[in-house]
C-alpha positions in Angstrom: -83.1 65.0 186.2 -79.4 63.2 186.5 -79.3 62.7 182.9 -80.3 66.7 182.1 -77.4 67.3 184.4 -74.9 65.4 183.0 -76.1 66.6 179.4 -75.5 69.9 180.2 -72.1 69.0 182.1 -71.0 67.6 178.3 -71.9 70.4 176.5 -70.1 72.9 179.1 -67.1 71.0 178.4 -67.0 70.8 174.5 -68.5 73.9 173.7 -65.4 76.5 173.4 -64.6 73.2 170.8 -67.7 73.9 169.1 -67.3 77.7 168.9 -63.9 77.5 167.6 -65.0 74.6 164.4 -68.5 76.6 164.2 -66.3 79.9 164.0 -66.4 80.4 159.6 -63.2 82.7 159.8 -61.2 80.2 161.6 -62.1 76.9 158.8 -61.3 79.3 156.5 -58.3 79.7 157.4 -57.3 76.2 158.4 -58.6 75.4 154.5 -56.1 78.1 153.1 -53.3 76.7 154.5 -54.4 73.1 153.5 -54.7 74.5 149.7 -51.4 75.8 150.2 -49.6 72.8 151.3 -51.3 70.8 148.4 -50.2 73.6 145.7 -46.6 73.2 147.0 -46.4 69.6 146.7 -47.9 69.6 143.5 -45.9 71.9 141.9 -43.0 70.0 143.9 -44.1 66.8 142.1 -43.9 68.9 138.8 -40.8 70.2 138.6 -39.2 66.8 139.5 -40.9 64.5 137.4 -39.8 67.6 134.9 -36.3 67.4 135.5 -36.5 63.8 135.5 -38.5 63.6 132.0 -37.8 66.6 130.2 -33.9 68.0 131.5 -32.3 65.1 132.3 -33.9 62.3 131.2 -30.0 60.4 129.7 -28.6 61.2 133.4 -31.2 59.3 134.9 -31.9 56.3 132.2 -28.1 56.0 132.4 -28.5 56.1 136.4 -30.9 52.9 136.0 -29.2 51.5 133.5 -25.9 51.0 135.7 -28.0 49.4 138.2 -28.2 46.7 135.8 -25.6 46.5 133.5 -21.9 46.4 134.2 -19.4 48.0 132.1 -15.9 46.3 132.4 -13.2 47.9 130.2 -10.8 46.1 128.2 -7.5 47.0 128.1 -5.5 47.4 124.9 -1.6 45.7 124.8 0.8 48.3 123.5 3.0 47.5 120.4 6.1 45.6 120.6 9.2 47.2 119.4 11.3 45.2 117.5 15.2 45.2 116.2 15.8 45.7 112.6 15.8 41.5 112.4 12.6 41.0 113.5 13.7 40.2 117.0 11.8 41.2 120.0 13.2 43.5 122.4 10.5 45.2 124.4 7.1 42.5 124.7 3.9 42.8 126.6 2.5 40.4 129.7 -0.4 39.1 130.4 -1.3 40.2 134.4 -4.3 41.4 136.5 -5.0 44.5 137.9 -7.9 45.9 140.6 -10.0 48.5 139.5 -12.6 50.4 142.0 -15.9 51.8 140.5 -16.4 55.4 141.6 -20.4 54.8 141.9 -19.7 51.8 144.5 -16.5 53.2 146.8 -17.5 52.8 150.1 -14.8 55.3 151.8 -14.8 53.0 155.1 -13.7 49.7 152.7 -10.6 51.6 151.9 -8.4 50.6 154.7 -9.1 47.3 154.6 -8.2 47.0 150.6 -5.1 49.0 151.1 -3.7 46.7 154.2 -4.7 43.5 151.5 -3.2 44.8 148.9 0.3 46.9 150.2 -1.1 49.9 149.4 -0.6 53.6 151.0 -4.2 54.4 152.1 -3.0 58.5 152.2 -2.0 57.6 148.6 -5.0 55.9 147.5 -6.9 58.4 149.2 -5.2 60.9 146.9 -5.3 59.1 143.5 -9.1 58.4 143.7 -9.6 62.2 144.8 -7.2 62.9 141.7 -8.8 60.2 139.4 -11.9 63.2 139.4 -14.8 61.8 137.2 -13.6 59.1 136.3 -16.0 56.4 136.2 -13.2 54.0 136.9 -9.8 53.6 139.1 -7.1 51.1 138.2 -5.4 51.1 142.1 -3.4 48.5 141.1 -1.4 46.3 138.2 0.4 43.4 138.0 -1.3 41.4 141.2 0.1 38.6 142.7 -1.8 35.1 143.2 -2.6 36.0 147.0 -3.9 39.0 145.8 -6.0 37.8 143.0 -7.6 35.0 145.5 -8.4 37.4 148.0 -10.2 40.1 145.6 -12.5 36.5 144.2 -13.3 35.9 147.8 -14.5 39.2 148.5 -15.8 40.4 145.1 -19.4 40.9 145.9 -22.5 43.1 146.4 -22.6 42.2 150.3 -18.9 42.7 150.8 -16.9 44.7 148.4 -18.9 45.5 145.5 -16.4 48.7 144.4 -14.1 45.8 143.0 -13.4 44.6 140.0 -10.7 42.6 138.5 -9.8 43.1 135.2 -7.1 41.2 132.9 -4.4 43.9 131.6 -0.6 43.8 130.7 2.5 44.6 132.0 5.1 46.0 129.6 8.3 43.7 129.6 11.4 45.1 129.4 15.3 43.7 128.8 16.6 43.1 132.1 20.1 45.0 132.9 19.1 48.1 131.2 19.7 47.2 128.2 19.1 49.6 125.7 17.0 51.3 128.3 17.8 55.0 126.7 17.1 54.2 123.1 13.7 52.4 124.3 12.3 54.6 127.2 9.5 53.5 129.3 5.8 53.8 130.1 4.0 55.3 133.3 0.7 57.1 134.5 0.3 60.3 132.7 1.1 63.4 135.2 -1.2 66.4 135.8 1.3 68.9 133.5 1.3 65.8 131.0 -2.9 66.1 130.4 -2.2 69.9 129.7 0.2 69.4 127.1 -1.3 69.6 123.6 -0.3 66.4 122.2 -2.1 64.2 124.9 -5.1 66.3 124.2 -6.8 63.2 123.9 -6.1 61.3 127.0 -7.5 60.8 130.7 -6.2 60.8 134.1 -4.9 57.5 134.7 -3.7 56.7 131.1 -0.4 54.8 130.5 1.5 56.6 128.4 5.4 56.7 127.3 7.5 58.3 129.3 10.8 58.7 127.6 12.6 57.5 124.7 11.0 55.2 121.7 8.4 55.1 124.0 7.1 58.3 124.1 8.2 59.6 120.7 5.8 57.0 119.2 3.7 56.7 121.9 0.7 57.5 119.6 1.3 54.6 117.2 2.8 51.6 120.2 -0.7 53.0 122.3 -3.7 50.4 121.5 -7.3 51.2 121.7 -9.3 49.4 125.0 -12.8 47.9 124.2 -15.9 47.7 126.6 -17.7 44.5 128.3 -21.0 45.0 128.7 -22.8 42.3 131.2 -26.2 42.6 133.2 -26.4 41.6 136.5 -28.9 41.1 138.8 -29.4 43.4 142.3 -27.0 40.9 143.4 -24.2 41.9 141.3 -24.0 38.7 139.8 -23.8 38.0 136.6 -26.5 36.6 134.4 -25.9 37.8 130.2 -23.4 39.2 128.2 -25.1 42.5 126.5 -22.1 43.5 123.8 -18.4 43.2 123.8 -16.1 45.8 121.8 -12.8 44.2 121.3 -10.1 46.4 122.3 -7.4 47.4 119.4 -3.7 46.2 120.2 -0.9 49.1 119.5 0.9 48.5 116.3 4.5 46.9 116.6 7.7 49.6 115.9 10.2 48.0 113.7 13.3 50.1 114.6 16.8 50.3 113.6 18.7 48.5 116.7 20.7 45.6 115.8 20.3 43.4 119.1 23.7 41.9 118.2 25.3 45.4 118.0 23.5 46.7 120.8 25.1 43.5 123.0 28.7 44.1 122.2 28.3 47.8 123.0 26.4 46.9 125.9 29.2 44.8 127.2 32.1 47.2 126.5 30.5 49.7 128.3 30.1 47.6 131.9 31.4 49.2 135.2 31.8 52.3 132.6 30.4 55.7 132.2 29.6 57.2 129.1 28.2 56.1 125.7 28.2 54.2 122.5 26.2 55.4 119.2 26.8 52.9 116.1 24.6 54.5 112.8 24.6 53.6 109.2 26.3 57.2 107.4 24.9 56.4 104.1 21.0 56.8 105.4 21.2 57.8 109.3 19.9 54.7 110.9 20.9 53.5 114.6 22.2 50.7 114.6 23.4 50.6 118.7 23.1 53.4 121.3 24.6 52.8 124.6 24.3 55.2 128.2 26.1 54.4 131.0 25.2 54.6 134.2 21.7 52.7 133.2 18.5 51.9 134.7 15.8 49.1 134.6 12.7 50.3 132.5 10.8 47.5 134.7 10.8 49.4 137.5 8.5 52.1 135.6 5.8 50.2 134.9 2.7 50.8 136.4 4.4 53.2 139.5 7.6 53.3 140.6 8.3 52.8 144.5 9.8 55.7 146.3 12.7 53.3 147.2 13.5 52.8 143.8 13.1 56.2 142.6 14.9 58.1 144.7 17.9 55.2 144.3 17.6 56.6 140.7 17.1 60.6 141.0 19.6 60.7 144.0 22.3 58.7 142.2 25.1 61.3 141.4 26.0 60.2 138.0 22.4 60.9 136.5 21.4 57.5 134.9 18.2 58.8 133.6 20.2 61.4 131.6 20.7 59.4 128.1 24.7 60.8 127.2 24.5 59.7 123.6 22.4 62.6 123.0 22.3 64.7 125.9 25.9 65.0 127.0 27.4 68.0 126.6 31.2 67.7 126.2 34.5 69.3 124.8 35.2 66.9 122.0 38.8 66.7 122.0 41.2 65.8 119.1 37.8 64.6 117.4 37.0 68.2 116.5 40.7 67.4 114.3 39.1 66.2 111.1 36.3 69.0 110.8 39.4 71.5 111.5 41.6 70.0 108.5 38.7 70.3 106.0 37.9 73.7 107.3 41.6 74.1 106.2 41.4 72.8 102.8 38.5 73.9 101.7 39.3 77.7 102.9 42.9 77.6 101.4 44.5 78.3 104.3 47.0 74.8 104.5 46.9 72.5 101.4 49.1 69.3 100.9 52.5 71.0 101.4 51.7 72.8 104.0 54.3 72.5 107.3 54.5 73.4 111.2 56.9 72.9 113.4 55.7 71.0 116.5 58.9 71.7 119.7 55.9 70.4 122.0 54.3 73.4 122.0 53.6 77.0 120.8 52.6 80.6 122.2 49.8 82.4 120.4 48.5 86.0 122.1 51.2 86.4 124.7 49.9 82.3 126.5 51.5 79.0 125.7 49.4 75.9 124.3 51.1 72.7 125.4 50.7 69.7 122.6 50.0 66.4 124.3 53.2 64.8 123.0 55.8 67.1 125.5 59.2 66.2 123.1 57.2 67.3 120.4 56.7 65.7 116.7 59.0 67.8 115.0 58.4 69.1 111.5 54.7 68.5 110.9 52.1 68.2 107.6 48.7 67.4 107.2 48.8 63.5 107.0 51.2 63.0 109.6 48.9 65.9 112.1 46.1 63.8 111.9 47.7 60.1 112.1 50.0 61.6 115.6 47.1 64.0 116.8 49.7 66.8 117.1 48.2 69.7 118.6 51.0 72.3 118.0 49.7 71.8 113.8 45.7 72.5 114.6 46.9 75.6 116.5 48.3 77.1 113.5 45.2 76.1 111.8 42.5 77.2 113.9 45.2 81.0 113.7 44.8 81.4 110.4 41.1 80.6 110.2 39.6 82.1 112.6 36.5 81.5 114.6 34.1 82.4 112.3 35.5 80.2 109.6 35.2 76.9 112.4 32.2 77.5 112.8 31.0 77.6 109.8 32.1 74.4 108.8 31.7 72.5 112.1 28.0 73.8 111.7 28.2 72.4 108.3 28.9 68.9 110.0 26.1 69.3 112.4 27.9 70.5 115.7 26.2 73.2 117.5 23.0 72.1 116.0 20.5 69.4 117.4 20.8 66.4 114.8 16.5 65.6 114.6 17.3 61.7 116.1 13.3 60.9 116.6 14.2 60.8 120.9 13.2 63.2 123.1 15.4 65.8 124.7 18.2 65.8 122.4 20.6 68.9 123.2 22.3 70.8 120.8 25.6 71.4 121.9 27.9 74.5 121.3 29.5 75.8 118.3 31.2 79.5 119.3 31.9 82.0 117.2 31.7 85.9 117.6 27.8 86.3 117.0 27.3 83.5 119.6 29.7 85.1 122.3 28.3 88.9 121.8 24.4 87.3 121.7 25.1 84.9 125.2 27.8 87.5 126.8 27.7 90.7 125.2 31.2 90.6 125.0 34.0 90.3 121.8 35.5 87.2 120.8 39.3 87.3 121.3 41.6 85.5 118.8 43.6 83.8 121.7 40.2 82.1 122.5 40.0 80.4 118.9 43.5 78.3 119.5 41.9 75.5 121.9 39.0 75.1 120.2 41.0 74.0 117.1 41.6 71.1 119.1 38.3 70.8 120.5 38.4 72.3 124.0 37.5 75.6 124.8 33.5 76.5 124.5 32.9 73.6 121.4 30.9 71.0 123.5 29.4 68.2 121.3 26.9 65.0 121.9 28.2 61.6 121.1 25.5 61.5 118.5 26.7 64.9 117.2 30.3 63.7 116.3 29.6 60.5 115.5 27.2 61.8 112.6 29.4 64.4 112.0 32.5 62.5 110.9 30.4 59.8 109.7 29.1 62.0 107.3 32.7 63.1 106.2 34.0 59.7 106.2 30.4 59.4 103.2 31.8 62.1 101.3 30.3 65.3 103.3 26.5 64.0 103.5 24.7 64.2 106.4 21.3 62.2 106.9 19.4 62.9 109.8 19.6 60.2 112.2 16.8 57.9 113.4 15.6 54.4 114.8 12.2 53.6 112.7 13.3 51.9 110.2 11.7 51.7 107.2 11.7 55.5 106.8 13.0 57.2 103.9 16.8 58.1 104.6 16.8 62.7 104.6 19.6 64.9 103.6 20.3 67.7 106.0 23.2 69.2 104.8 25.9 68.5 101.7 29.5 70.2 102.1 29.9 69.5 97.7 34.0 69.6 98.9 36.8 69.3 96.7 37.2 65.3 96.4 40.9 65.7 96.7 40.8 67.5 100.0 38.5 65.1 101.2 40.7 62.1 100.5 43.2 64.0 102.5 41.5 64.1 105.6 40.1 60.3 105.5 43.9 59.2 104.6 44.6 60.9 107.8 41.8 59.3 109.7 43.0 55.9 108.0 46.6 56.6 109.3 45.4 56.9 112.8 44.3 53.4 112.6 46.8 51.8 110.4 49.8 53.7 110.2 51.1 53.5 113.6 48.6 56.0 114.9 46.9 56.6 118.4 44.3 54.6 117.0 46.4 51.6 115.8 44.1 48.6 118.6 41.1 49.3 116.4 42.7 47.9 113.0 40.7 44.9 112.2 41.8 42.1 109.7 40.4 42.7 105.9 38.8 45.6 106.5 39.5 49.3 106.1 39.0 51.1 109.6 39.3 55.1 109.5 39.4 56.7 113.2 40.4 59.9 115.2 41.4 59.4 118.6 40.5 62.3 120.9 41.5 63.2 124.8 39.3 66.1 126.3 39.9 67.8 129.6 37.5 68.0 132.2 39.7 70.5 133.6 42.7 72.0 134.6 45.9 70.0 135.4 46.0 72.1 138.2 42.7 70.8 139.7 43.5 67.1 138.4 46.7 66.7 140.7 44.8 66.1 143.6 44.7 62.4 144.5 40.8 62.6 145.6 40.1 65.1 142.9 41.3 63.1 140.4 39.2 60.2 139.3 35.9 62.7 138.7 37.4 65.4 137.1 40.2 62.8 135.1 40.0 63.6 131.0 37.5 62.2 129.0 38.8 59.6 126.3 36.9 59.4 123.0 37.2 57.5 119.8 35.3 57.6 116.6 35.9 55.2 114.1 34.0 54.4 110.3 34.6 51.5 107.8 35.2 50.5 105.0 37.0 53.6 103.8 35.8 54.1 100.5 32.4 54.3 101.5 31.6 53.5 105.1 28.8 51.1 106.5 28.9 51.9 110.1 30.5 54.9 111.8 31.2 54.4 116.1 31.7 56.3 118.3 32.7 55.8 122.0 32.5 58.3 124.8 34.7 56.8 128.2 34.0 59.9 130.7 36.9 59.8 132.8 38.9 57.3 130.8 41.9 59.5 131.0 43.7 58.3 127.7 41.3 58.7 124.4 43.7 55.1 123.9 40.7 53.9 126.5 38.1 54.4 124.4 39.4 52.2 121.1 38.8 48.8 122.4 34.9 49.7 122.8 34.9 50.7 119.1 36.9 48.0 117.7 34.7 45.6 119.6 31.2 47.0 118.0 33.0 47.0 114.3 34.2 43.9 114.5 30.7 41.9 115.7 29.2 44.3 112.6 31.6 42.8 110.0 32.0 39.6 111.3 28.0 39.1 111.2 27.9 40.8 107.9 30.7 37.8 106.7 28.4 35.0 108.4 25.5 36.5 106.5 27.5 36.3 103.5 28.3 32.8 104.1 24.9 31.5 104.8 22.3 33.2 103.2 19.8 31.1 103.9 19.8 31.6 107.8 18.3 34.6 109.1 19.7 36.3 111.6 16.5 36.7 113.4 17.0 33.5 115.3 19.8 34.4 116.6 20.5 35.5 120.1 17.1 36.0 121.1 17.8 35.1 124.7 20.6 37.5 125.7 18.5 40.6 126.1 16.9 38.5 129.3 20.0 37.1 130.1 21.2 38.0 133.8 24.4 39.9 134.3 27.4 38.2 134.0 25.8 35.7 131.4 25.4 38.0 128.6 28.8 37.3 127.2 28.3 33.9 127.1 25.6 34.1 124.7 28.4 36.3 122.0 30.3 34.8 119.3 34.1 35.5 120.5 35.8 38.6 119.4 39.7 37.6 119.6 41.8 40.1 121.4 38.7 41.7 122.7 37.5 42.4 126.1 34.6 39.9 125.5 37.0 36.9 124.6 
């Protein structure tokens, strides 16, 4: 009877239980739901193995694949660029850098790799954020030995595994800034840089050539890297090389530059401002191009501290700004020459023709002072040029009128850009009555055309420009387009076909200045034929220039240009001294770059059998102060 009782007790407990699983509604429903849940995973299962073997199947394999093998790039070493000789000026080291794969960064490693390395963690931050894709980030070049060591010791799976060190190169520049213009340097390509069409082709993080040489032939001096291919195990060690592709070095640029030229410019131009440009006439090569203030290229490489760069950009007398072919001055009295053959050639003076020089003339109701205050008397042609009288190019630039300048100044090149292979070349300003209506709207006045026949007034010139200009007159009116790749076929820009006569007028003069007494008399040189014009160009007024403070910034600019031999010229110079007050300033600097060309030239002559590429290798690394040690003496010369 106690066992019927607790029976029944059971089934009184479990039977709402056994209603609800004996109720056929409520399994039905509990088995939809259960179908449900199984279609949903099923078709969940689907669509990924779908995506994973149908859509994507190269992201994934490729996914894997990295989880075994280990792609190290290799970088390429740019070209050297080399003097005409042969001689190395700009090399390549050997260094290390740290790279960080993007797969790997652990964002919480990051302060600890930037305190170990000197690094800017908000600027790390940034370039790996600005690095976008990338599968790789170079962070930093050129490591030192503590650095190096500490990246080995922590190089692993269980520590850092983001790091990898690979073996790269540091470009090596000249120390001093030498040639530093002419050669340029090389930094990470910029965000506006990448949207430029000719770097269609690179990637954020590229090296590329910032300025000068560099850049302009940045295509042919850039290499092309090769890949390391090594599987590892889940360790990260590793185990076999898979394939290596060899990176592809730059090709070498054999320029123009003669190191030996380029040091005795280099050395004139110390505790100067200004520039030097020394160029074959005859075929348009560079032979030496100087800048003062200059800069050291080695700075550049890889990025530039803030220190350093804002020492640089904040430095008032702009030494990134190359003068030889970005300054934009009055010329001076070295405008003279292009004015006489404007004269000759138009008919408006010939060989007989006089002026009277009392110190001065009026023209248009205003009086034009001549530099020489007693005057030179009774003036004509040969004499105008060999004295620089001002009062005689007055009179000349009167009766041919601004349009008539211009055309022939133009003919020489000024007012136009000359096509040098550098970047940013300016062109410089040629007036005339067309240019003053189209960048005014106003008339050209007559009284405005008297100082620009002496080279003042609007005519603003590059020391390239003049150089070339009266190079090109000194090689019987041709003008080549200058460059610095040597090897390249010498181009005709312009031909003036002038009377030979009237030519031989101008270079007597020109030869006069130098020889005869002249203002250019400290450039004559023993055995050989220097022609040269002399020129002084205000910065401005004589007014503003009294001023004791005033006066060393806004002092005249001296200039000299100078060619030889005189029948047919080998090297025209010219020297820009900003603030050198007397143009008599600026002879020395030519004088000094002829002379080391002729006096290699007579050393070549006399030992044919020794090349010059031996010679003076070291004083492109030479430190300040040293560099003049390394020269052969120039007597009477600032480098003696």
């Amino acid at each position: 009877m106690a066992i019927l009782e607790s029976e029944h007790r059971r089934d009184e407990e479990v039977s709402p239980e056994r209603l609800l699983r004996d109720d056929p509604k409520q399994a039905s429903g509990k088995i939809a739901v259960f179908q449900y849940l199984t279609v949903i995973v099923f078709v969940f299962l689907v669509s990924g193995f779908w995506r994973l073997q149908v859509q994507n199947p190269d992201v994934y394999s490729e996914a894997a694949e990295r989880n075994r093998i280990k792609s190290t790039p290799i970088l390429a070493a740019r070209g050297k660029i080399l003097d005409r000789d042969g001689r190395i000026i700009v090399d390549n080291k050997a260094s290390y850098s740290l790279l960080l794969n993007r797969d790997e960064i652990k964002w919480d490693h990051l302060p600890t790799i930037a305190d170990a390395l000197q690094l800017d963690l908000s600027d790390l931050s940034k370039k790996i954020h600005r690095m976008g894709s990338q599968p790789q980030i170079i962070i930093k070049d050129q490591l030192t030995r503590d650095e190096i060591a500490w990246i080995e010791s922590h190089q692993d799976v269980n520590t850092f595994p983001e790091m990898q060190l690979i073996r790269s190169w540091r470009r090596q520049y000249p120390q001093d800034g030498f040639a530093a213009h002419a050669i340029g340097y090389v930094g990470e390509i910029s965000e506006a840089e990448l949207n430029a069409p000719q770097f269609i082709d690179y990637h954020q993080g590229d090296i590329i050539g910032k300025d000068g040489l560099e850049r302009e032939y940045d295509s042919q001096l850039r290499g092309v890297d090769g890949q390391q291919r090594v599987l590892v195990d889940n360790m990260g060690r590793e185990r076999q090389m898979e394939t290596q592709q060899e990176a592809v070095p730059g090709k070498d640029l054999h320029t123009t530059l003669d190191l030996d030229l380029q040091a005795v410019a280099e050395l004139s131009m110390e505790d100067k401002r200004g520039a030097v440009v020394a160029l074959d006439p005859r075929n348009g090569e560079i032979l030496a191009m100087v800048s003062r203030p200059t800069y050291d290229s080695n700075k550049f490489t890889g990025r530039i501290s803030r220190t350093d760069w804002n020492e640089i950009a904040g430095d008032p007398h702009k030494p990134l700004m190359n003068r030889a072919i970005q300054a934009q001055l009055a010329p001076g009295s070295t405008f003279k020459p292009i004015m006489a053959i404007a004269g000759l050639e138009s008919g408006v003076i010939d060989d007989d023709t006089h002026f009277h020089c009392p110190g001065g003339a009026s023209f248009y109701g205003h009086y034009f002072a001549c530099h020489l205050k007693r005057g030179h008397g009774d003036v004509h042609l040969h004499l105008a040029i060999t004295q620089s009288c001002d009062v005689f190019f007055y009179n000349v630039a009167n009766r041919l009128g601004i349009d008539k300048i211009a055309q022939y100044a133009e003919l020489a090149g000024i007012g136009h850009k000359t096509g040098i292979d550098l970047p940013n070349e300016t062109q410089g300003t040629m007036p005339s009555t067309k240019w003053k209506m189209r960048l005014y709207r106003q008339k050209w006045y007559a009284g405005e055309t008297i100082s620009v026949g002496i080279g003042q007034g609007a005519v603003t010139v590059s020391p390239l420009q003049i150089a070339a200009a009266l190079g090109g007159l000194g090689d019987g009116g041709r003008w080549y387009r200058p460059h610095l790749l040597k090897d390249q076929a010498p181009k005709l820009l312009r031909q003036g076909n002038f009377n030979p006569d009237n030519l031989q007028q101008v270079i007597s003069g020109m030869y006069g200045v130098v020889n005869e007494g002249g203002t250019g008399r400290a450039c004559a040189l023993p055995n050989v034929k220097v022609c040269g014009k002399t020129g002084t160009a205000q910065v401005a007024s004589s007014d503003l220039t009294k001023g004791a403070k005033l006066r060393s910034s806004l002092a005249n600019n001296a200039w000299f240009v100078g060619f030889a031999p005189m029948d047919r010229p080998e090297i025209a110079v010219v020297a820009l001294f900003e603030n050198g007050e007397e143009s008599y300033n600026a002879v020395p600097i030519v004088r000094d770059v002829l002379k080391a060309y002729f006096d290699k030239k007579a050393r070549q002559n006399r030992q044919p059998d020794q090349t010059a590429a031996t010679r003076f290798i070291p004083r492109i690394v030479a430190p300040r102060g040293q560099l003049a040690s390394l020269l052969p003496p120039i007597p009477g010369s600032a480098l003696q």
